[in-house]
C-alpha positions in Angstrom: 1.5 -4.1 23.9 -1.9 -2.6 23.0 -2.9 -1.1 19.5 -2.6 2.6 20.8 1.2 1.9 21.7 1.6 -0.2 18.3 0.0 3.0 15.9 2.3 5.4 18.8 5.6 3.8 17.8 5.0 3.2 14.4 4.0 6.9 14.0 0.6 5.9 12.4 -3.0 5.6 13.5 -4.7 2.8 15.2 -7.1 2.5 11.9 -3.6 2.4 9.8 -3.1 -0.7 12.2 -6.4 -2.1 11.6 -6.6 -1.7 8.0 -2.9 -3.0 7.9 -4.3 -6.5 9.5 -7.6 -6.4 6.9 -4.8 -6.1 4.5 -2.7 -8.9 5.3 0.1 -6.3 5.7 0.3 -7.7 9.7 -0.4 -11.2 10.2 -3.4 -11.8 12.8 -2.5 -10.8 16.7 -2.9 -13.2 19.6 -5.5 -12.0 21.8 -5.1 -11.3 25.7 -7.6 -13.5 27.8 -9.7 -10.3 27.8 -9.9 -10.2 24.6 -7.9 -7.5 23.5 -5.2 -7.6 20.5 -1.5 -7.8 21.7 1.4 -7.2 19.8 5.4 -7.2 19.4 7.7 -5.1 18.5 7.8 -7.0 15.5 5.0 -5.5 14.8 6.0 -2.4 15.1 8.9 -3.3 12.6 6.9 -4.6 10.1 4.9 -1.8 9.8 7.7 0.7 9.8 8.8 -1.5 6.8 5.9 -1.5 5.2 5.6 2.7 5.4 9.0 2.2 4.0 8.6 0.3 0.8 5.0 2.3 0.4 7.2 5.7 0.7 10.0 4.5 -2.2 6.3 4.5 -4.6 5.6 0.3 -3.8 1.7 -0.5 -3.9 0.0 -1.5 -0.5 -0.2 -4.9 -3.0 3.4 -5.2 -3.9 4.3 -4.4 0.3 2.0 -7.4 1.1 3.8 -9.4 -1.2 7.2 -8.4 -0.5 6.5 -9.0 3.4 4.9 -12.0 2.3 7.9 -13.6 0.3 10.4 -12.2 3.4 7.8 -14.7 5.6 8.2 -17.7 3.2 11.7 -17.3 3.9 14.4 -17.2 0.9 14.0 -13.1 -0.3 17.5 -11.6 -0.8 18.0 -8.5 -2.4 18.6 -10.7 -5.6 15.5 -12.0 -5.5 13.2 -8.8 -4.9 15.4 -6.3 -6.7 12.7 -6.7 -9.6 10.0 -4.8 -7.3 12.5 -1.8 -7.1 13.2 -2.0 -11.0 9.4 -2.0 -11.8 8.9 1.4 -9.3 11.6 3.1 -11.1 9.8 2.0 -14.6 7.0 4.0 -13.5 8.7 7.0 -12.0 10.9 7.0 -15.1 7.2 6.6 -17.1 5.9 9.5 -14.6 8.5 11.5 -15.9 7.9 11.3 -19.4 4.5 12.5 -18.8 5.0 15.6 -16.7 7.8 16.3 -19.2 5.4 16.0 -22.2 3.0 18.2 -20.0 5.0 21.0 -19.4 6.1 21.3 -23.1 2.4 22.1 -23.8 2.3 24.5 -21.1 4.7 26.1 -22.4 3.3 26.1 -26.3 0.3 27.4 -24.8 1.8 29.9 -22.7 4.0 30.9 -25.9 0.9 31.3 -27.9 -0.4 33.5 -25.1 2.7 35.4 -25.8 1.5 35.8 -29.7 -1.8 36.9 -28.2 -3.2 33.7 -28.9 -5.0 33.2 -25.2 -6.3 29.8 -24.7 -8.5 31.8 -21.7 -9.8 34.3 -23.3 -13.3 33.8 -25.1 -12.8 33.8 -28.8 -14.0 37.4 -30.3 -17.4 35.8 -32.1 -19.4 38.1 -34.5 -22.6 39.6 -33.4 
């Protein structure tokens, strides 16, 4: 299949497949006598997965490498469960820091409360 039926499956654009191959996210299509890429459904699979893994907070570089290990043969669940632990670190980490953010929202709302505005210009003698 062409690249305009690959990116119409997958539900992505044709420079989403492009900059997938650049990437190493696809491995490089055979080419029709014409000239033009062809690809699998494999193809659109892999992406799909790759939109996957990006989607539960992966990087585009720890995809590549997770697709990579899969191609090398040998990745379990066992094996990658790591990349999921690490993404959960950082949502865990993203959590901290909205929490810590909204508690100073609400101390500086509270002041506003006291009539302590953090908006309003301080009154400065003339």
């Amino acid at each position: 299949m062409k690249i305009g039926q690959v990116a119409a499956q997958a539900e992505v654009t044709v420079d989403t497949v492009r900059f997938y191959e650049r990437r190493g996210v696809l491995p490089t299509p055979e080419r029709s006598s014409s000239g033009y890429r062809t690809y699998t459904d494999a193809t659109v699979e892999r992406i799909r997965l790759a939109r996957r893994l990006q989607a539960l907070g992966l990087t585009l570089d720890e995809v590549i490498d997770a697709l990579h290990a899969t191609d090398r043969g040998g990745a379990t669940c066992d094996s990658e469960r790591w990349r999921l632990e690490a993404v959960v670190e950082r949502i865990e980490a993203k959590i901290a820091e909205l929490r810590r953010v909204r508690r100073e929202v609400r101390s500086v709302m509270a002041a506003c409360d006291k009539g302590s505005c953090l908006f309003a210009e301080p009154d400065v003698p003339a």
